[in-house]
C-alpha positions as CSV (number, residue, x, y, z in Angstrom):
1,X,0.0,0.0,0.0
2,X,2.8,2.2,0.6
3,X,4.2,1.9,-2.8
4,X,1.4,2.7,-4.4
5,X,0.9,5.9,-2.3
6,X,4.4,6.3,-3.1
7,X,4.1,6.0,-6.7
8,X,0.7,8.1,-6.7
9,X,2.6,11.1,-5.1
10,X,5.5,10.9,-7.7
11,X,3.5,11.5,-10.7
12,X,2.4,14.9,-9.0
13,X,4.6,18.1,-9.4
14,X,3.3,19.5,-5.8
15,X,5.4,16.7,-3.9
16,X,9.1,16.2,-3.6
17,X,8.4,12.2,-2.3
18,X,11.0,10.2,0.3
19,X,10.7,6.9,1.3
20,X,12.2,4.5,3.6
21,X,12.1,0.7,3.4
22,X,14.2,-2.3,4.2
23,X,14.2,-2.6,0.5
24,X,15.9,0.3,-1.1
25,X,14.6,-1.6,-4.8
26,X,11.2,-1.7,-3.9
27,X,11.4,2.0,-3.1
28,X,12.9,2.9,-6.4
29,X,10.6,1.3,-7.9
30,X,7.7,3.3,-6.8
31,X,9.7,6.0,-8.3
32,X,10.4,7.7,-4.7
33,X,13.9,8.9,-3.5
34,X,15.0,6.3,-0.7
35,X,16.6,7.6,2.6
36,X,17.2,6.5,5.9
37,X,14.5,6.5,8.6
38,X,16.8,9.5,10.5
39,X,17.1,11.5,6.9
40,X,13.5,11.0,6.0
41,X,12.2,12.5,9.5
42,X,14.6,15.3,8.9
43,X,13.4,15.9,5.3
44,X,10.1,15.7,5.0
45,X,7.0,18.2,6.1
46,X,4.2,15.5,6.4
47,X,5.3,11.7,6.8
48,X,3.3,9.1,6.2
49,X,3.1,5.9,8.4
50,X,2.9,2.8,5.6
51,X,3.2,0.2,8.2
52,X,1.8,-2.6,9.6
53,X,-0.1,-2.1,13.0
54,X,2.6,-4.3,15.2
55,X,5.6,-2.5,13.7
56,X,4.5,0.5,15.0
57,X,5.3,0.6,19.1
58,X,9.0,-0.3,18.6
59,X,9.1,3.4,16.2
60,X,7.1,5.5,18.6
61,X,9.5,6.8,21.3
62,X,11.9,8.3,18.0
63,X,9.1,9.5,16.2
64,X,8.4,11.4,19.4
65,X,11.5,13.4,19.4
66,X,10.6,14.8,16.0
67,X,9.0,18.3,16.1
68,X,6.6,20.6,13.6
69,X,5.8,17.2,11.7
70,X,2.4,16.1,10.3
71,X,1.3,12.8,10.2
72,X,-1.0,10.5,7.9
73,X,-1.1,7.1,9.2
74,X,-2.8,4.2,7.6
75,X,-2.0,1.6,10.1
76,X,-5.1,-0.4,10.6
77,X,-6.6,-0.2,13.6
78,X,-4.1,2.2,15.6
79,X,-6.5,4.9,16.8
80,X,-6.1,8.8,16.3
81,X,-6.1,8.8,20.2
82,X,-2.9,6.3,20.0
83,X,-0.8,8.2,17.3
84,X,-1.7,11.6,18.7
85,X,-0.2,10.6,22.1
86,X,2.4,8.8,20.8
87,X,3.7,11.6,18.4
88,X,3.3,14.2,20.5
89,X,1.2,16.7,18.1
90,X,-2.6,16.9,17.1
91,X,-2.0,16.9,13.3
92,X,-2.5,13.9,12.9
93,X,-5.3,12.0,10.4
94,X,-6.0,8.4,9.2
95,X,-6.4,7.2,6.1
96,X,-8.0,3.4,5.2
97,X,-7.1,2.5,1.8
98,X,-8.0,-0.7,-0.2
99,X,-6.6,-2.3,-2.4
100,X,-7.5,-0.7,-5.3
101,X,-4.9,2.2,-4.3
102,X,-2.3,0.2,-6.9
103,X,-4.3,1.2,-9.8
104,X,-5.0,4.7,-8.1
105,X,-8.8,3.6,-7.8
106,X,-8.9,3.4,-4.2
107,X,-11.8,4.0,-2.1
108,X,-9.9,6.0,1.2
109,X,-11.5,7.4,4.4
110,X,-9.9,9.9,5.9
111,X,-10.4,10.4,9.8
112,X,-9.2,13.6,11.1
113,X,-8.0,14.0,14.5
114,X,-10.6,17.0,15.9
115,X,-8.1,19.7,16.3
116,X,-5.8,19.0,13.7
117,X,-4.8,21.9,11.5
118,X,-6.6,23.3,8.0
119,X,-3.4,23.1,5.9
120,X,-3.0,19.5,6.3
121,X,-6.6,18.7,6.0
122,X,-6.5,20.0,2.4
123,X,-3.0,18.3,1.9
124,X,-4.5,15.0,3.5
125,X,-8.0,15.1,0.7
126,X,-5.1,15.8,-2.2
127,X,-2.9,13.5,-1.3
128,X,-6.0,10.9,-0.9
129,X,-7.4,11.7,-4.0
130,X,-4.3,11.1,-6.5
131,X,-4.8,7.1,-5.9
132,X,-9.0,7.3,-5.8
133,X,-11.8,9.0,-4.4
134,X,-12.2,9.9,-0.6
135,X,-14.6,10.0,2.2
136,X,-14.2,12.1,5.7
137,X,-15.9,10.0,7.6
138,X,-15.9,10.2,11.9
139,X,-13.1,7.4,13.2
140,X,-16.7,5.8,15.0
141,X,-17.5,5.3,10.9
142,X,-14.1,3.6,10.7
143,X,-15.4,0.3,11.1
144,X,-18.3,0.5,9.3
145,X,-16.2,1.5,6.2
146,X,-13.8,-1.5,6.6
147,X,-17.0,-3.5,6.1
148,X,-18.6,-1.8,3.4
149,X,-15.2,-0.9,1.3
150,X,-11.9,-2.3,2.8
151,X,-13.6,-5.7,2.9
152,X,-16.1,-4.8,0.5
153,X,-14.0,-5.0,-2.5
154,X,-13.9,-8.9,-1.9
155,X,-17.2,-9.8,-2.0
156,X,-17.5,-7.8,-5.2
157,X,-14.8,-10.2,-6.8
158,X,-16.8,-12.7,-5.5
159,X,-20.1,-11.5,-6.5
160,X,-18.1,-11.3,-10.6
161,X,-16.7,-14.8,-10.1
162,X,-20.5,-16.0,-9.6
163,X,-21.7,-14.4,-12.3
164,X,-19.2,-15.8,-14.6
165,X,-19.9,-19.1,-13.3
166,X,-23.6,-18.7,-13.8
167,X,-22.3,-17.8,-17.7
168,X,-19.9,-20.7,-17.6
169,X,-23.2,-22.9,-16.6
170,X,-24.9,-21.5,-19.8
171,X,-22.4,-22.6,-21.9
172,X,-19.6,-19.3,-22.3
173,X,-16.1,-20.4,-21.5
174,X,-14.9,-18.8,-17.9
175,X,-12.5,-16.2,-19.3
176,X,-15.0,-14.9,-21.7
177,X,-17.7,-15.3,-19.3
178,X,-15.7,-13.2,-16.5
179,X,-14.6,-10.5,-19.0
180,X,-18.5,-9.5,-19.8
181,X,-19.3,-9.9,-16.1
182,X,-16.6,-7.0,-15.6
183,X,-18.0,-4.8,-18.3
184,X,-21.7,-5.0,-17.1
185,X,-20.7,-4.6,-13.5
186,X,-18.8,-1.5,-14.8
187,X,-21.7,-0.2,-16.9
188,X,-24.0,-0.3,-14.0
189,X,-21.8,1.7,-11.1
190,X,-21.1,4.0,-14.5
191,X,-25.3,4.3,-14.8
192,X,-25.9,5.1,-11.4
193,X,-22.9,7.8,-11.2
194,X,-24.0,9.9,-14.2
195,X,-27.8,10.0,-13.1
196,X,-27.5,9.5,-9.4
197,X,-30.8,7.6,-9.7
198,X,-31.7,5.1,-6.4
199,X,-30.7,1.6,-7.6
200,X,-33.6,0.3,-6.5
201,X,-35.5,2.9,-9.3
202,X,-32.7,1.8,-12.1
203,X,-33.1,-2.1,-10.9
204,X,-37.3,-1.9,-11.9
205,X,-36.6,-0.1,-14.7
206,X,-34.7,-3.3,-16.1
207,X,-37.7,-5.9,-14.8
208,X,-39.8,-6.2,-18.1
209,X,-43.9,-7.5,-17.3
210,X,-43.2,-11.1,-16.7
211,X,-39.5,-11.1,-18.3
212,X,-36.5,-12.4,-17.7
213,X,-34.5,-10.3,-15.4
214,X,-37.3,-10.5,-12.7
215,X,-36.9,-13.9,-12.6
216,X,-33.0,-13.4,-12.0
217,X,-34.2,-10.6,-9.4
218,X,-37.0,-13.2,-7.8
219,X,-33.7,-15.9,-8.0
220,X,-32.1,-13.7,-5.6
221,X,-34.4,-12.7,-3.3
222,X,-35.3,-16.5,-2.9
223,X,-31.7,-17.0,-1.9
224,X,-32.1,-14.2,0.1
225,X,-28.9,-12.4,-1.7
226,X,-29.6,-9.2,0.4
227,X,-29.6,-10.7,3.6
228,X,-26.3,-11.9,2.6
229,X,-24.6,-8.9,1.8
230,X,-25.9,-7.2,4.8
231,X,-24.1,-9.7,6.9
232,X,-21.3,-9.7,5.1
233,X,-20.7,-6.0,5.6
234,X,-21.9,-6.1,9.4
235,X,-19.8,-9.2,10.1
236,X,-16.5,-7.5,8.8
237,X,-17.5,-4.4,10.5
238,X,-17.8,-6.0,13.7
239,X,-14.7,-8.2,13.8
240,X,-12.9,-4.9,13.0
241,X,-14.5,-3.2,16.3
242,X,-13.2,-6.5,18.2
243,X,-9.7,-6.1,16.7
């Protein structure tokens, strides 16, 4: 994830981008300058923390000693309560990413710590938005959104590998069968963008009088498809909240 930040910054004029890594090739290949840890706290104006969750403690007491920094963390689970007292400074925010951030299409939210500054709000939205769109969400959202989105991507790839298996079924080959499952999944999001229509208004106006699609739609219900998705989303969401 933070290579693809990495790499998202670099293509931007606004941002001279340093990174630090055990793995000075993986850092050149994101296209960012590589320093050491020391250098990079020295150099930089806003640092972000691309680490895992655990890695974290053993950092805090030299992060500490460094002043007039802001901060953008998107360790999961480390709370804006955690990173302010450990850094010693209010300007602080979280971001949670998915995956999608490696083909700058993530969906972010970004949780701001309640007296953090203006300046790096606005730097915090721009930075989120060169790898996707973003959401300010409340950190009591956070979990909810790790459901929905973080986790949420999955069950969208699962939701395309049924459909192309319910094609596969009807006789086209997987690969060819997945390929038009992308496309229609695509076309609808596309639809309900550009006319910001309810998709429960755009779903009826597909049902036909005794057609086809609402016997796919009755299909579904039967197998009580949104019950499903609700859990899923709630289920993620609350194994989050006991993490």
């Amino acid at each position: 994830m933070g290579s693809s930040i990495a790499s998202a910054l670099v293509g931007n004029p606004s941002y001279e981008v340093f990174a630090t890594d055990h793995s000075e090739a993986k850092v050149q290949q994101s296209g960012a300058h590589f320093l050491s840890l020391d250098r990079l706290l020295e150099k930089s104006d806003i640092i972000i923390l691309a680490l895992k969750p655990q890695v974290l403690p053993a950092l805090y007491q030299q992060l500490h000693t460094i002043q007039n920094k802001e901060w953008i963390s998107i360790a999961a689970g480390v709370s804006l309560e955690t990173l302010t007292g450990q850094l010693g400074t209010k300007n602080v925010v979280r971001f949670m990413p998915n995956i999608a951030a490696k083909v700058k299409k993530s969906v972010t939210a970004v949780c701001f710590e309640t007296l953090c500054c203006e300046d790096l709000r606005a730097k915090a939205m721009d930075i989120a938005s060169l790898f996707g769109s973003a959401f300010i969400l409340p950190e009591s959202q956070m979990a909810a959104f790790i459901g929905l989105s973080g986790s949420g991507i999955a069950y969208v790839f699962e939701f395309l590998h049924a459909m192309a298996l319910g094609g596969c079924k009807e006789g086209i080959p997987y690969p060819r069968s997945l390929q038009i499952a992308v496309d229609t999944l695509e076309s609808a999001t596309t639809l309900q963008k550009l006319t910001n229509r309810n998709p429960v208004d755009l779903l009826t106006g597909v049902c036909s009088a005794g057609g086809s699609t609402i016997e796919g739609v009755e299909a579904l219900a039967r197998n009580s498809f949104d019950h499903a998705v609700i859990e899923a989303v709630c289920q993620a969401a609350e194994k989050t909240k006991r993490m």
